[in-house]
VODREN-826887 format. One record per residue (C-alpha): residue in three letters; z negated, x, y. Coordinates in nm, 4 decimals, decimal comma. Layout:
VODREN-826887
> resn_z_x_y
> ALA_Z_X_Y
...
//
This chain:
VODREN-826887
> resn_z_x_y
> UNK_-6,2460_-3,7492_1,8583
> UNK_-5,9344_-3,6046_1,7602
> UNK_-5,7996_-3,7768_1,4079
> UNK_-5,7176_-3,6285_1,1423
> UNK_-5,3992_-3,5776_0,9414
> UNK_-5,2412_-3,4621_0,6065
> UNK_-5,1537_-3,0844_0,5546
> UNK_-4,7972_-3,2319_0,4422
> UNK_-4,7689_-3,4245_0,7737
> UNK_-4,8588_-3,1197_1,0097
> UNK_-4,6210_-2,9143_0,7867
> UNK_-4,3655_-3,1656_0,8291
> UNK_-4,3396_-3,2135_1,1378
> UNK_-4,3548_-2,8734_1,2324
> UNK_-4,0887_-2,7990_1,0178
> UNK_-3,8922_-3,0918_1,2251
> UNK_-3,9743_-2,9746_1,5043
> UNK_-3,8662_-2,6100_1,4045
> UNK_-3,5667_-2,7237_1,2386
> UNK_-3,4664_-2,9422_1,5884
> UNK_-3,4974_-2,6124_1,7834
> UNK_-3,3297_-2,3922_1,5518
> UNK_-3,0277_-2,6906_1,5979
> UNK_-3,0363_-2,6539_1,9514
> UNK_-3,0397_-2,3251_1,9439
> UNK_-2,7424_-2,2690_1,7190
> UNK_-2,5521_-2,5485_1,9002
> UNK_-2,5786_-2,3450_2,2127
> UNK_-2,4592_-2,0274_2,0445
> UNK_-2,1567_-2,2546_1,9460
> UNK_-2,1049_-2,3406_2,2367
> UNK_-2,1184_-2,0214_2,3995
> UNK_-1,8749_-1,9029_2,1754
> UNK_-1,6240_-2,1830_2,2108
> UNK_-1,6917_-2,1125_2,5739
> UNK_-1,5913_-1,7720_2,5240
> UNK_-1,3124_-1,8208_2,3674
> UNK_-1,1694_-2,0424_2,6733
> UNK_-1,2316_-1,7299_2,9109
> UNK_-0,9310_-1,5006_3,0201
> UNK_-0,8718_-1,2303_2,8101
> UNK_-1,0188_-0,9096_2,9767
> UNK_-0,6965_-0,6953_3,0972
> UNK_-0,7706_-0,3009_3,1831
> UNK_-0,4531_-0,1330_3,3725
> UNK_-0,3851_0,0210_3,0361
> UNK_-0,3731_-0,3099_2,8345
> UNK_-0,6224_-0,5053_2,6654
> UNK_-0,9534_-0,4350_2,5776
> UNK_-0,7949_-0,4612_2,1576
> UNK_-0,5867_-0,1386_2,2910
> UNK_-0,8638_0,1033_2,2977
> UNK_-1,0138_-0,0410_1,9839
> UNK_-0,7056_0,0220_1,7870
> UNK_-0,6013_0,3634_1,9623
> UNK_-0,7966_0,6200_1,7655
> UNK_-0,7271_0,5070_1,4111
> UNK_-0,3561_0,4571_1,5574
> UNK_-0,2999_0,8168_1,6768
> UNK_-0,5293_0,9439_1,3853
> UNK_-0,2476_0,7975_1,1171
> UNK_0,0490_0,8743_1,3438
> UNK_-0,0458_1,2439_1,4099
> UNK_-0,1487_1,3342_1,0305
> UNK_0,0303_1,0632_0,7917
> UNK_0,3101_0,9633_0,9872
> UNK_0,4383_1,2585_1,1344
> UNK_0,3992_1,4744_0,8635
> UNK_0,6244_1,2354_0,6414
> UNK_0,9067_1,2401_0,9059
> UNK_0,8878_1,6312_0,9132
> UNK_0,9308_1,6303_0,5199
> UNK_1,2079_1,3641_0,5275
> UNK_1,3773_1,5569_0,8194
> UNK_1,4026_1,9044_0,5570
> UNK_1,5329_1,6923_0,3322
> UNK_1,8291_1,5642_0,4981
> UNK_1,8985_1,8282_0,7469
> UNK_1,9656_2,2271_0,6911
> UNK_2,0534_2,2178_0,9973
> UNK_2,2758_1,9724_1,0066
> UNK_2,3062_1,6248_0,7427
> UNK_2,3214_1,7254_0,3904
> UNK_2,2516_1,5612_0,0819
> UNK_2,2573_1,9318_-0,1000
> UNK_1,9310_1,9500_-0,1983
> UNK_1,9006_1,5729_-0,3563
> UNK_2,2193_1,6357_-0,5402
> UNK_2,0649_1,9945_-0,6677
> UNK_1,7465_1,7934_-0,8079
> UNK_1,9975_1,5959_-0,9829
> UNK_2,2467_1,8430_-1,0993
> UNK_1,9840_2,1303_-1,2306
> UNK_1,8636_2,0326_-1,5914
> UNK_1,5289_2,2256_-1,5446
> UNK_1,4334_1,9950_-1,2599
> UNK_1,5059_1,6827_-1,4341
> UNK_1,3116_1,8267_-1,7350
> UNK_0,9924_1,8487_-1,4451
> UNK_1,0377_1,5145_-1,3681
> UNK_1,0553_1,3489_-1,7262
> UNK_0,7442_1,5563_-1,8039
> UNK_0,5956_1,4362_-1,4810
> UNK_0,6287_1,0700_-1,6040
> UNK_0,5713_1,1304_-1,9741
> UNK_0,2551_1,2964_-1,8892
> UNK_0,1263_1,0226_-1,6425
> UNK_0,2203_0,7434_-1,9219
> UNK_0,0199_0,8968_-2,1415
> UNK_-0,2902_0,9538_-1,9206
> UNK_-0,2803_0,6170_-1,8026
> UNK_-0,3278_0,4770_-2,1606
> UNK_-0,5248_0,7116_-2,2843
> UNK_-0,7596_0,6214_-2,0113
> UNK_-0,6817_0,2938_-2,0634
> UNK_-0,8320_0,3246_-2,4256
> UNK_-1,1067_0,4638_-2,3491
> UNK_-1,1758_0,2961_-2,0536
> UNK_-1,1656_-0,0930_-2,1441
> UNK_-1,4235_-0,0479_-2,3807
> UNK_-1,6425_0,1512_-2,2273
> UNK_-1,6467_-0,0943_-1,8661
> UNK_-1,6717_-0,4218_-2,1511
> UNK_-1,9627_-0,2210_-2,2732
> UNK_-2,1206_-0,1605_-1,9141
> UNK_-2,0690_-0,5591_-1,7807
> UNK_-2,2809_-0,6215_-2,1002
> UNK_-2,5527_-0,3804_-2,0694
> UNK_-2,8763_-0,4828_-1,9053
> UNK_-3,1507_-0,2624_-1,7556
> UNK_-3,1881_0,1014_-1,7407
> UNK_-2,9394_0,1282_-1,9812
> UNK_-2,6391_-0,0322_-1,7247
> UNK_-2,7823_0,2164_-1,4655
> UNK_-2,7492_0,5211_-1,7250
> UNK_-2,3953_0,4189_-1,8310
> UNK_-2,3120_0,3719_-1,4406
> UNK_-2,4644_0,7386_-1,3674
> UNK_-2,2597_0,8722_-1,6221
> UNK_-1,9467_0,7086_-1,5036
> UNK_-1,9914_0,8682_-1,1268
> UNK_-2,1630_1,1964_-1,1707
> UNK_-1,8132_1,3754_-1,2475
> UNK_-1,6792_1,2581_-0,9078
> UNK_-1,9115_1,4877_-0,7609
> UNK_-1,7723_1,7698_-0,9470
> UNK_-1,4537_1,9620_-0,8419
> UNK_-1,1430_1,9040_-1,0334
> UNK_-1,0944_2,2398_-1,0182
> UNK_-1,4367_2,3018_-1,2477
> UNK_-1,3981_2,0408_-1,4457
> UNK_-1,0430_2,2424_-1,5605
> UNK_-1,1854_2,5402_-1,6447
> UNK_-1,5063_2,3755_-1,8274
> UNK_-1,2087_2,2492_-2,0524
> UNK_-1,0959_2,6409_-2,0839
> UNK_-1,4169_2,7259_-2,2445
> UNK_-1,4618_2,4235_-2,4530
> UNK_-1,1534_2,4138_-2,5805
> UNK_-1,1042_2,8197_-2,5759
> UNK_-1,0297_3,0007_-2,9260
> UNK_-1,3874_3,1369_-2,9328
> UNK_-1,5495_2,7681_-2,7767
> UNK_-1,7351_2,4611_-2,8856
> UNK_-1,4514_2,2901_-3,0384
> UNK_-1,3251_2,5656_-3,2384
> UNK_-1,6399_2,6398_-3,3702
> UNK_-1,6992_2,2816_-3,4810
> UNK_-1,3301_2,2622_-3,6421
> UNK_-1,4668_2,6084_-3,8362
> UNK_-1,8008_2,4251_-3,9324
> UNK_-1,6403_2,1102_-4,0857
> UNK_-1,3860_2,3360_-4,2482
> UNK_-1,0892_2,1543_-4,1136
> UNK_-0,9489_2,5317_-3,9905
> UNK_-1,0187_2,8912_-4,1508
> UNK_-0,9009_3,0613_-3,8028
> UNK_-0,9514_2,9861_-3,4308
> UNK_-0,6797_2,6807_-3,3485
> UNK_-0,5035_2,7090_-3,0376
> UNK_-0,5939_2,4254_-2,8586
> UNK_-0,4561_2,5431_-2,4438
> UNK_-0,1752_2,4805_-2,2833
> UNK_-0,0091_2,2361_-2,4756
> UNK_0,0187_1,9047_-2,4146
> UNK_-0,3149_1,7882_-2,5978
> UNK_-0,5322_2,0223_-2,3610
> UNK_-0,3328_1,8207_-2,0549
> UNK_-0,3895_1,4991_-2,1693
> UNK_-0,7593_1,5576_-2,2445
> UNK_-0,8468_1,7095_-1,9180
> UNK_-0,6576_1,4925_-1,6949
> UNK_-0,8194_1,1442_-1,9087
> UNK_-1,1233_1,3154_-1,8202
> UNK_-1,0751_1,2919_-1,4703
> UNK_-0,8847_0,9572_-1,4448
> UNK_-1,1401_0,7527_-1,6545
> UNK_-1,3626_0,6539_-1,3380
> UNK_-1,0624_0,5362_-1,1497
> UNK_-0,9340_0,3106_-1,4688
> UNK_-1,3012_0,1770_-1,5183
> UNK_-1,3787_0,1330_-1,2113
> UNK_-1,1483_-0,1874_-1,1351
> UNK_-1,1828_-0,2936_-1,5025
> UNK_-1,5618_-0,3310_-1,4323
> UNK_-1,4995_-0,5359_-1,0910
> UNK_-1,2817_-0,7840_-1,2459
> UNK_-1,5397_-0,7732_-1,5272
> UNK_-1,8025_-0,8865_-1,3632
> UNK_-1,6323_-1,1670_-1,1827
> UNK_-1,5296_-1,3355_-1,5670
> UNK_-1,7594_-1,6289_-1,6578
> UNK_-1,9209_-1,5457_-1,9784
> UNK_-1,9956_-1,9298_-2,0277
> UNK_-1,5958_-1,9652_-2,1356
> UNK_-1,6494_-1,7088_-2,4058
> UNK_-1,9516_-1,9246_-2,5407
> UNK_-1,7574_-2,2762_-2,5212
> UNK_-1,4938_-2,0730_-2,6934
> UNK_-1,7411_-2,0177_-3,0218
> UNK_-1,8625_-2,3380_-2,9691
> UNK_-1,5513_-2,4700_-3,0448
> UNK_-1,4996_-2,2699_-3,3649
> UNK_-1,3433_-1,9780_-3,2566
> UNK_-1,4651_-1,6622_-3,3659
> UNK_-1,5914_-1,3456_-3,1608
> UNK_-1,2561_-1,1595_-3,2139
> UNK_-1,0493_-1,4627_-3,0858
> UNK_-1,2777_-1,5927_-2,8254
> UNK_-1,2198_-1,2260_-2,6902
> UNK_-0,8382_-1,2105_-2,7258
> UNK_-0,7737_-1,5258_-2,6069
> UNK_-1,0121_-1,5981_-2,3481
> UNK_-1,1683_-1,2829_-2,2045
> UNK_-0,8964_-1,0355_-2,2362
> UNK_-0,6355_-1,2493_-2,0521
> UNK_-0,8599_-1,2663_-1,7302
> UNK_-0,9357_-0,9264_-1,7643
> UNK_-0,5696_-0,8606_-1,7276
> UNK_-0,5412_-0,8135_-1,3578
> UNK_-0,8333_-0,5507_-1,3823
> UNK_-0,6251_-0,3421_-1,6257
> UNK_-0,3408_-0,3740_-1,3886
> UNK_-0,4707_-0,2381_-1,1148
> UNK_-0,6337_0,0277_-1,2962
> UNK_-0,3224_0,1268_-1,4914
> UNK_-0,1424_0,1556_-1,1629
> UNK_-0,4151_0,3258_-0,9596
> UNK_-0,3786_0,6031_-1,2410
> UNK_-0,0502_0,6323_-1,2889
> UNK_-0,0081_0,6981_-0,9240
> UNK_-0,2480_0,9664_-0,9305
> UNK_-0,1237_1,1412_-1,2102
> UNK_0,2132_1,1860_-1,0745
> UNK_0,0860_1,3911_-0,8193
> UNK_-0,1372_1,5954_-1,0707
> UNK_-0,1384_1,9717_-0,9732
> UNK_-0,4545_2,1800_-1,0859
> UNK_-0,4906_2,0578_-1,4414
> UNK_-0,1694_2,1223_-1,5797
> UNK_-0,1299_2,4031_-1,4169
> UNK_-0,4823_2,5472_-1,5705
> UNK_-0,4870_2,3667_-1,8784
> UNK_-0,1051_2,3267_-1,9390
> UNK_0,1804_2,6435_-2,0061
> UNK_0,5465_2,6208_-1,8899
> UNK_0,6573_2,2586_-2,1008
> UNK_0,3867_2,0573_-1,8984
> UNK_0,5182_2,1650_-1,5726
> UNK_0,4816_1,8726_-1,3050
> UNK_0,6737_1,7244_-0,9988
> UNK_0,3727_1,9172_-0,7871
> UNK_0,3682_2,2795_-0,9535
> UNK_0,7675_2,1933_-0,8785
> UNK_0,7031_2,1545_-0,5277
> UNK_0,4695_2,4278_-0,4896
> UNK_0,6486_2,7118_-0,6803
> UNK_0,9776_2,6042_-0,4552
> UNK_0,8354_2,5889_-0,1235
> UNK_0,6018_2,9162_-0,1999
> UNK_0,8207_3,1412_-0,4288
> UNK_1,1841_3,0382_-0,3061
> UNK_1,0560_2,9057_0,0697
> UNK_1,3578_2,6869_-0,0054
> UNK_1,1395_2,4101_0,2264
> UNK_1,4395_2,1710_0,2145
> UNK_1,4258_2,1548_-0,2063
> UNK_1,0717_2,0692_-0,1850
> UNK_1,0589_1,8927_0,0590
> UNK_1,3342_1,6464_-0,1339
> UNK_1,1302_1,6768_-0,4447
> UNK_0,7847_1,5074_-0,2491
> UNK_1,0209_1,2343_-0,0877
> UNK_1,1282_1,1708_-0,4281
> UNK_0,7751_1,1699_-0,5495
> UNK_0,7005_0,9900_-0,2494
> UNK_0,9803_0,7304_-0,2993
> UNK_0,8568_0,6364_-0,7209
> UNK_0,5069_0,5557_-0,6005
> UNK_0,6415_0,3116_-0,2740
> UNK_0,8555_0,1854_-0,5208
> UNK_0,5639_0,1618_-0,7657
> UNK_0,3419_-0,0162_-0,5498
> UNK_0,6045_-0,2591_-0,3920
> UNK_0,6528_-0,3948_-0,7831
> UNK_0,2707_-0,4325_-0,8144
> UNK_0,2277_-0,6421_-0,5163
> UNK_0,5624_-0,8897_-0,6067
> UNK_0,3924_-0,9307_-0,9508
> UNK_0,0727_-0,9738_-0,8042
> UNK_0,2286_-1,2141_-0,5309
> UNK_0,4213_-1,4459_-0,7793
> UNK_0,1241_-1,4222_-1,0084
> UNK_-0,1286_-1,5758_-0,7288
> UNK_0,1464_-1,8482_-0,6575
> UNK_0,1963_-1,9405_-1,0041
> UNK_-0,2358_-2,0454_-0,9890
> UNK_-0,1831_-2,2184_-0,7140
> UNK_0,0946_-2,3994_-0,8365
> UNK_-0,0946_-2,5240_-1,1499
//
């Protein structure tokens, strides 16, 4: 007659004897691999088998990014022949280097206006809970599924003489007549913050998320108040969130074409209505195509600061 045992002893030494086999079983993958790893790399008559992986996205970037920015570089400099004409004309004609301070006043201004709005507004989300985070998180993507081009003109009607806005200014009494509230620089800013705010909170929210909330708490705990437990302990590591938002806006705004040109009159004209106008209008391709290598040229130059910041930022942590 069989004997009998505990339920913990059956359990446990099933689980041994599971646990054993699942060890053999990944040893032998590990070995298999290792073993792999020793074979001779697979050679086709056209290369490695790491050739065909990499040739489609390879040709894909070639044939549409870099192609296309040779072609534009090639205008540039040659009409037929090697000339710097067109570079010195951007330089030399005060109406295009009005174009391009507007282009960077403009993007300044978006980026921290949507900077404004949008560190509050991702602090608020990282400490919402429930269906209240998924409401606020709704609201933040929805207008990415909208056209820029709609979300423009929605701005024409709010902000139109007979729309919304004016008929709120009327109501409060803050205007006896219509105000004109288009293309000006206040219409621009408000429709391009509009469109930019996902892209600032966005990255503010992911390095958000990551921040320990137990360092604001020993913070207060040791005296400080809300205000400077925020200031001096959350907002510093929330600083390389804010960078890369700040950039990632700033780099789109540069190349901002449909809202100033719908919400915006001749004083908010961009580096891309610029290009557009030139290359349409004039078909003087060599002009614009100096003005996007230009264009082109600010944002590598942009982006080649951010990383050497970032870079000697990440060395000074591991330094300390």
């Amino acid at each position: 007659m069989p004997t009998e045992r505990p339920i913990s002893t059956v359990f446990t030494s099933g689980g041994q004897r599971g646990f054993s086999n699942f060890s053999l079983t990944a040893g032998a993958l590990a070995r298999g691999w290792a073993n792999a790893s020793l074979l001779p790399e697979v050679r086709t008559p056209y290369g490695t088998g790491w050739f065909w992986v990499i040739l489609p996205g390879a040709a894909f970037l070639i044939l549409l990014v870099v192609l296309p920015l040779l072609t534009i570089l090639s205008k540039s400099l040659f009409d037929p022949d090697f000339t710097t004409t067109h570079f010195e004309a951007i330089a030399g004609v005060p109406a295009y280097s009005l174009v391009l301070v507007n282009t960077f006043r403009i993007a300044v201004m978006v980026t921290i206006g949507a900077l404004l709005l949008g560190y509050p507004f991702a602090y608020a989300l990282v400490r919402a809970k429930g269906w209240v985070s998924a409401l606020m998180l709704i609201a933040l993507l929805l207008p990415l599924w909208t056209s820029d081009l709609v979300r423009a003109f929605s701005w024409i009607v709010l902000l139109g003489r007979q729309g919304p806005v004016n008929d709120l200014l009327r109501g409060v009494g803050l205007v006896d007549r219509p105000a004109t509230l288009l293309f000006g620089d206040g219409a621009v800013l408000v429709g391009s913050i509009h469109i930019m705010l996902p892209f600032m909170i966005l990255p503010l929210y992911s390095v958000m998320r990551g921040i320990d909330t137990n360092l604001v708490t020993a913070a207060k705990g040791l005296g400080a108040t809300p205000l400077r437990a925020f200031i001096y302990v959350f907002l510093p590591l929330s600083l390389p969130g804010v960078a890369a938002g700040a950039l990632l806006v700033f780099i789109l705004a540069l190349g901002f074409y449909i809202t100033p040109a719908t919400l915006g009159g001749p004083g908010q004209t961009m580096i891309a209505q610029l290009i557009e106008s030139v290359g349409r209008s004039t078909l003087n391709w060599g002009l614009a195509s100096a003005l996007a290598v230009l264009l082109l040229v600010t944002t590598g130059i942009l982006l080649f600061i951010y990383s050497r910041l970032h870079r000697l930022r990440d060395r000074k942590e591991v330094d300390s």
